[in-house]
N, C-alpha and C positions, 0 to 999 in steps of 0.2 A: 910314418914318413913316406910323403909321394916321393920316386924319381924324377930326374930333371930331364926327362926326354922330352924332344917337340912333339905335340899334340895337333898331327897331320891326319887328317881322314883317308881313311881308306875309298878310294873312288874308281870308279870304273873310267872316266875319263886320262885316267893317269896311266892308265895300260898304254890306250892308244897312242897318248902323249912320248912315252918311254918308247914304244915299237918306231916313232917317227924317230926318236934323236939318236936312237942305238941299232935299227935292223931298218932303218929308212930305203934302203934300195933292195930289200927282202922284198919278193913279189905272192903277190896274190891273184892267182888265177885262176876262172870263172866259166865252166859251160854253160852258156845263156840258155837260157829259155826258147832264145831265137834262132838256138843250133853252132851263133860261133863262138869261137873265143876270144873272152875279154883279160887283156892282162893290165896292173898295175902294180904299185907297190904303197906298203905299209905308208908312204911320206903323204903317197896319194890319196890313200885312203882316208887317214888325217884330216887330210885339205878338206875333201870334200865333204867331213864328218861334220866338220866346222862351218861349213855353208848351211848343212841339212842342217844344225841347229842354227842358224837364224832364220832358214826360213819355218819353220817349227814358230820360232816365236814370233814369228810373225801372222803365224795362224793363230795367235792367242793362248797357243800350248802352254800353259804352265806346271809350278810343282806339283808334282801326284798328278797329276792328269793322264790316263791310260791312252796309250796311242795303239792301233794293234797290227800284226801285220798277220797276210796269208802270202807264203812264198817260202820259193826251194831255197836252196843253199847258194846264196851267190853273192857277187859283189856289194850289191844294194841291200840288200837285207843286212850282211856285216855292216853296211855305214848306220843302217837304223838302229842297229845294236848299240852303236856308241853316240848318235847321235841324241838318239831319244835320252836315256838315261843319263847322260853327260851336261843335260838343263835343268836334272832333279825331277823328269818324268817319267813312265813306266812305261817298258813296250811290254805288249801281251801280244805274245805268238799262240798264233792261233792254226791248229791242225785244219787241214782241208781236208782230210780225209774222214770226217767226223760226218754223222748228218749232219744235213742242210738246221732240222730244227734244234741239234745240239750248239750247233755253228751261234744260231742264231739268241740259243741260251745263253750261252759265253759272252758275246758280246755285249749283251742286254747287264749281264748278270756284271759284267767286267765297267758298264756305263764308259765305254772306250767313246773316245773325242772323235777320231778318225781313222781311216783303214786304208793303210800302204798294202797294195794287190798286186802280184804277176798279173801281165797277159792272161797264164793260164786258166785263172778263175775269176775273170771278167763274167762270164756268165753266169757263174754259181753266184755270185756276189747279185747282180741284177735280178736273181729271182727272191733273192732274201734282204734284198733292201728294203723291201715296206715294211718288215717287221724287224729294221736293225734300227729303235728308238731314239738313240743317242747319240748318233753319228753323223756330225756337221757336213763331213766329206771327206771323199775316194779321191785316193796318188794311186795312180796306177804306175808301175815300173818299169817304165819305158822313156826314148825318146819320142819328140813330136813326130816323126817321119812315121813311128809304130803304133800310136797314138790312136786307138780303137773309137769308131761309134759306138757310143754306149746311150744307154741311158739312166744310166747314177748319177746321183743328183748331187750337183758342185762336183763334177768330175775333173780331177787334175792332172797336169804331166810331171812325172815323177823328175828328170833332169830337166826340165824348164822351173820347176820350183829351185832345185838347188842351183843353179847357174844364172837366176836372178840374182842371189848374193854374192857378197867377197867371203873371202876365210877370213876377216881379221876379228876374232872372235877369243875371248879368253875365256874359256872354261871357270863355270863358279865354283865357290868351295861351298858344302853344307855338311851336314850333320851324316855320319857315314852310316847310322842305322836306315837313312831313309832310305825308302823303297826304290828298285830298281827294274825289279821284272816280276812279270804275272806270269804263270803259267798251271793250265788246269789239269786235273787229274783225267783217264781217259772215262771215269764214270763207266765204269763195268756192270755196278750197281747203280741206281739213282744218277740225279742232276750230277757232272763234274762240278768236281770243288777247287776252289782256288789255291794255288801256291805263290805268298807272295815275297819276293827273294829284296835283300839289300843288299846297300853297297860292301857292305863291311863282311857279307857272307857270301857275295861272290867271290870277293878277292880272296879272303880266305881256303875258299871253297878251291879258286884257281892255282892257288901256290898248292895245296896238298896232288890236286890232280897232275901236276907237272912234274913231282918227286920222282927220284930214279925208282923207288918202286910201287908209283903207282902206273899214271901212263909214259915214265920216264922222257918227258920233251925236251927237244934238243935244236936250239939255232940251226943244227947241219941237218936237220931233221926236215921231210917235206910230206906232212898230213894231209889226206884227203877225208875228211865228215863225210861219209856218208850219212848217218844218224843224221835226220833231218834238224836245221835250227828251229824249228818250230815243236821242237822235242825234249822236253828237259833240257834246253837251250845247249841242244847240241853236246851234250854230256860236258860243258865247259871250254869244249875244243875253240869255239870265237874269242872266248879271253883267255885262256891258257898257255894256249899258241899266239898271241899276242905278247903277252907276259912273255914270253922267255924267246922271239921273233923268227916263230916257224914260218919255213915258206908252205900257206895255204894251197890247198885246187877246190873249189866249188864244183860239184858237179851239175847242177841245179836239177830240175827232173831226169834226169841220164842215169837212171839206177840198172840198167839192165847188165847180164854179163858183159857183153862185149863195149860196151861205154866205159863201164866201168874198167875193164880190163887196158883199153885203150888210154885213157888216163891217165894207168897207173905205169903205164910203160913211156910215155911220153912226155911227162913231167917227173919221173923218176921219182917215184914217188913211197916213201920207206916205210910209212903208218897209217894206217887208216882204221877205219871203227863205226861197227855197224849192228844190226839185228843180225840172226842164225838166218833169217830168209833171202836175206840180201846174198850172204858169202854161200848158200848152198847155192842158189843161181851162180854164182859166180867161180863155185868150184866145179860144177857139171859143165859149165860153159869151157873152161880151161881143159879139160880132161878130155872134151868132145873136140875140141881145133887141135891137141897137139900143142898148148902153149904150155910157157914158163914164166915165173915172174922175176924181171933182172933187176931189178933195187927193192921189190917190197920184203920187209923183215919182220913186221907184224901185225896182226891183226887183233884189233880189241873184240871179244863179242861182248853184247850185253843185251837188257832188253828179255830176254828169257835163257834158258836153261842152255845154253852150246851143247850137241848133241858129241859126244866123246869119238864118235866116227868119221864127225867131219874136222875135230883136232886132229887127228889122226893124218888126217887125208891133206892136210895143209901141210903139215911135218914131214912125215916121211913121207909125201909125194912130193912135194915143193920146197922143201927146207923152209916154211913160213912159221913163225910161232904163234900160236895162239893165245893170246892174254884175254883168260874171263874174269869178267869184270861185274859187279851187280851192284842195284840203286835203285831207286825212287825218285819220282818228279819232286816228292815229299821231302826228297835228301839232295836236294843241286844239280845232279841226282846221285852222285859218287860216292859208295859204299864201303867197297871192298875192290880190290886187285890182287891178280890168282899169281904173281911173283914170288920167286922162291928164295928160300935162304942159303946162306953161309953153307949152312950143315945136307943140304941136297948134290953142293958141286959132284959130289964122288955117289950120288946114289947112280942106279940103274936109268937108264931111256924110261926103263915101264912105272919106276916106284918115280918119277919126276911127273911121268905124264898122271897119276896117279891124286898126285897134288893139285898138278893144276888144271883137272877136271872139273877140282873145286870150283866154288864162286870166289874164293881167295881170301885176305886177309885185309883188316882197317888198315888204314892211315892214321897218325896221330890227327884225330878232330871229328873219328867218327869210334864210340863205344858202342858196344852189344852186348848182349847179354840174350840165354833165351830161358823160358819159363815153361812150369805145365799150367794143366788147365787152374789151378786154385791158384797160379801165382809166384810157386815158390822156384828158383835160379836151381838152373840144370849145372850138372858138371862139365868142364869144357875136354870130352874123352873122346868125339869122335863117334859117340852111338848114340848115347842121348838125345831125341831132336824133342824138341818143342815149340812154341811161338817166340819168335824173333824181336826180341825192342831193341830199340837204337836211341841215342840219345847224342847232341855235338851243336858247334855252333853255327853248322852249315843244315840242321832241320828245323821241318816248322813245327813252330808250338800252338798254332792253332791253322784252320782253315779262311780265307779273306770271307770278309762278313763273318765270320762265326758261323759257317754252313755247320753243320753236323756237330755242334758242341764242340766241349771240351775233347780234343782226339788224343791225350795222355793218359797216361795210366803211372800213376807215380812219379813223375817228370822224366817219363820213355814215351818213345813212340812206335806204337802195335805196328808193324809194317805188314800186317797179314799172310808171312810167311812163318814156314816150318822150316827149323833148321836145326843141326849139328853144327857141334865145334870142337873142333880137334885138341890137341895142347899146345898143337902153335900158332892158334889160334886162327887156320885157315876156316873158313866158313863154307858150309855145302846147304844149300836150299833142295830140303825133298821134297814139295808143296807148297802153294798157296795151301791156306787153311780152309778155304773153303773148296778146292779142288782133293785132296786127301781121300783116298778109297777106304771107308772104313768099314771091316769086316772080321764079324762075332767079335767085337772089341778090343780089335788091332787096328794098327793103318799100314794102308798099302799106299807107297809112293808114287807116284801116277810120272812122273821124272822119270826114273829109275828104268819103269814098261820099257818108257816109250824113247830113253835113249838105247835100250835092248834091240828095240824094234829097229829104227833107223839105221842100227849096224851090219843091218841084214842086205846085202846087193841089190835086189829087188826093191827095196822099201826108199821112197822119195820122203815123204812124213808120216806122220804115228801121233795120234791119241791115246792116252789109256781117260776113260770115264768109269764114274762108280753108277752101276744101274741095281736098283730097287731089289732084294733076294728078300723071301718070306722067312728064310733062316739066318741068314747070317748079316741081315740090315744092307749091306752093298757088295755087289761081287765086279770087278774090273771087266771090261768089254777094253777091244783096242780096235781102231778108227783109224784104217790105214788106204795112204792114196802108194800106189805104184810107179817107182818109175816109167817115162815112156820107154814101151819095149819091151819092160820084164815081166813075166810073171812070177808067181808064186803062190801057193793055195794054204788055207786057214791051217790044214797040217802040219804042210810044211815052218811056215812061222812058228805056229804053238812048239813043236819039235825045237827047234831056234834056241827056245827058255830054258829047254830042260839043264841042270847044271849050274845053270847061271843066277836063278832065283829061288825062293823057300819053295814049295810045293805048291803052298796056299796062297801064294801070290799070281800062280798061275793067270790069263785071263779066262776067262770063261765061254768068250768066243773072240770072232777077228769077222770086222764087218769091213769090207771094200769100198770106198767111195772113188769119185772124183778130184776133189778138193774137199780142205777142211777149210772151217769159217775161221776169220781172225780178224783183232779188232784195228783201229784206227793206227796203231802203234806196229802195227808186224805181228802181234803176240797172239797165238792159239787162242780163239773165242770158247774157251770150255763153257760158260755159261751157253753159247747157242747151238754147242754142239748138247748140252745135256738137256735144252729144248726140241730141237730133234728127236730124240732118243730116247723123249719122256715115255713115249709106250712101248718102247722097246719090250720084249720078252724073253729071259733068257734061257737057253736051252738047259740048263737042268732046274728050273723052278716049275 
């Protein structure tokens, strides 16, 4: 026997719809591209969501039709988020920070109809336009008065296209599994492969991420993304924060400390969420002016591992809490949240910070489990690590076109992490599986090094890689840049470990650079650093 429930699709368009009738004078706020600020609010954003899809269908855009954009965080980008998939077609955010000939694989590989652009990459765009196949024509994101010589062919103006139309537009209803959003892997390995998201697994995806213990969202609440929208869409923060009518800040390219810092002070702003790269700029910057944050209350990291020193350094220097967080473009991208339970209120400052060093704990709608290598489900004790599967209705169960097969394994999906899990089911990632130092047939966590390392006053960032040993198959090297100012020498660090790790975990040496390489997304490029380093030699082989 069915229920007698109404049979309403889940749509992305009904976010926006809801934010207009219920948080309509909520504003959303915008550092241009152009350097000022653009304010409006949710009603208005609506309004002119509703223009950008007629003029959309005006350009012949229909269902499934991939539209894509390259742009920071800003006003117009959030309208194409609801515009595009609010007609039943797909916007593909696409990284600029990618090369030019992965840029140009994406879009090829995506057959996108057309490419909503910043200013900023007007010219990157112009050099990869003869090999972008399928691309009728460029919106650049601007007004006329901003309005670039270019030469992209059927080049448009981004608010002369929408302020040709009225809003009198009714949103359609369709089928809530269709497609909504593309988004690619950042291809560490091979070609990036597609992630293709619907309507029915964003929204889902958005109610779990707004739970009080995931990123706990809150109407009185005023969010700043830093995590770019062109980034596992923003960790869900465009719809999330819609859903429940946070007051947004866009910062658009303004990533630096002091932009960012300024922001967060002037729009009182109480959450934000980002990479480890963004908030260490951001904590060095504060520390070096003598500042303080007077409404921020937390910060999300994700993206990679939060190094346990700069929790630290948010807390008891700032009273800021750190919420880590971990995901996949594969997972919406939202995993895990390092939020604590019931039974921590009465623990210690150190057995809490202890927790939530972790990567944190699911939400109802995302399962784990991890495995050894033959397969068989580890115990969930806290030492145990192994390869990580996920399985929910917010992952994908294959790649768009079927890149790379079948990517299941039993109906889980291999996220290519190492991981523990405790009994309460907090999660700690000690590796990628293919980053793992493995030595005389243990692993050594290359995490672990290299959050050691970073806690050291001197040390800006840290690598641990496995390089090549005739006895023991890999021994650990650490690849550490300096703060400006400090030194310290390969002893002294090595010294650092003693206490803190097994013996044999030792590294085996400590090589000084300038910078480390990282890829598209903020994340340690361990594959170019173990290019680099491919002939390294280590001092005791």
């Amino acid at each position: 026997m069915h229920g007698l429930m109404m049979e309403q699709p889940l749509l992305i368009s009904d976010l926006i719809r809801h934010a207009d009738r219920h948080h309509g004078s909520t504003e959303i706020v915008s550092k241009r591209v152009e350097g000022d600020i653009h304010r409006y609010t949710y009603r208005d954003a609506h309004k002119r969501a509703r223009k950008l899809a007629k003029a959309l269908l005006a350009l012949s855009v229909k269902l499934g039709d991939r539209v894509a954009t390259l742009a920071w965080n800003g006003y117009r980008h959030y309208e194409l988020y609801y515009g595009v998939s609010g007609i039943g077609a797909i916007i593909h955010t696409i990284n600029p920070r990618l090369f030019g000939e992965q840029i140009a694989y994406i879009a090829n590989h995506g057959e996108d109809k057309y490419l909503f652009l910043d200013l900023t990459f007007v010219g990157l765009v112009e050099k990869l336009a003869p090999e972008l196949k399928t691309i009728k024509g460029y919106v650049i994101l601007c007004d006329r008065a901003r309005m670039p010589k270019t030469t992209l062919p059927n080049a448009m103006c981004y608010e002369e296209l929408v302020e040709a139309q009225d809003d009198r537009y009714e949103w359609p209803t369709f089928d809530e599994r269709t497609a909504c959003g593309l988004c690619y892997t950042s291809g560490t390995t091979g070609n990036p492969k597609g992630v293709l998201y619907t309507h029915r697994s964003t929204i889902i995806h958005a109610y779990a991420a707004a739970l009080p213990d995931t990123l706990n969202l809150s109407a009185r609440d005023c969010v700043l993304p830093v995590v770019p929208m062109f980034h596992a869409n923003a960790w869900s923060l465009p719809y999330g924060c819609t859903m429940i009518g946070v007051k947004m800040v866009f910062p658009g390219p303004h990533l630096d400390g002091k932009s960012v810092h300024e922001l967060f002070e002037t729009e009182h702003v109480s959450m934000s969420a980002g990479v480890p790269t963004v908030w260490l700029a951001l904590l060095n910057f504060v520390k070096e002016n003598k500042l303080k944050f007077s409404t921020l209350k937390t910060l999300v990291i994700g993206g990679s591992a939060a190094p346990p020193a700069m929790i630290r350094g948010f807390r008891n220097e700032f009273g800021v809490n750190v919420l880590h967080a971990w995901g996949m473009t594969e997972m919406s991208p939202l995993g895990t949240a390092g939020t604590l339970k019931a039974k921590h209120a009465d623990a210690s400052q150190e057995d809490k910070f202890t927790v939530q060093a972790r990567q944190g704990r699911a939400p109802f709608g995302v399962d784990m489990r991890i495995v050894d290598t033959q397969g068989r489900e580890l115990p969930w004790d806290g030492k145990a690590f192994g390869d990580l599967h996920v399985r929910g209705p917010w992952i994908t169960s294959s790649y768009f076109k079927g890149e790379g097969g079948d990517p299941l394994k039993g109906g889980w999906f291999p996220t290519g992490d190492v991981a523990n899990i405790d009994a309460d089911g907090y999660m700690q990632i000690t590796d990628r599986s293919k980053d793992v130092i493995k030595s005389g047939g243990e692993w050594i966590s290359s995490i672990d090094l290299e959050n050691i390392a970073v806690a050291h006053p001197a040390v800006a960032e840290a690598a641990a890689i496995g390089i090549v040993h005739p006895k023991w198959d890999e021994r650990p090297i650490l690849v550490v840049v300096k703060k400006a100012g400090a030194e310290v020498s390969r002893e002294e660090l090595l010294k650092f470990y003693e206490g803190k790790i097994a013996k044999w975990w030792m590294p085996e040496d400590v090589v000084f650079v300038n910078e480390l390489p990282h890829t598209a997304t903020g994340k340690l490029s361990k594959l170019n650093l173990r290019q680099q380093f491919q002939s390294y030699k280590l001092p005791s082989a």
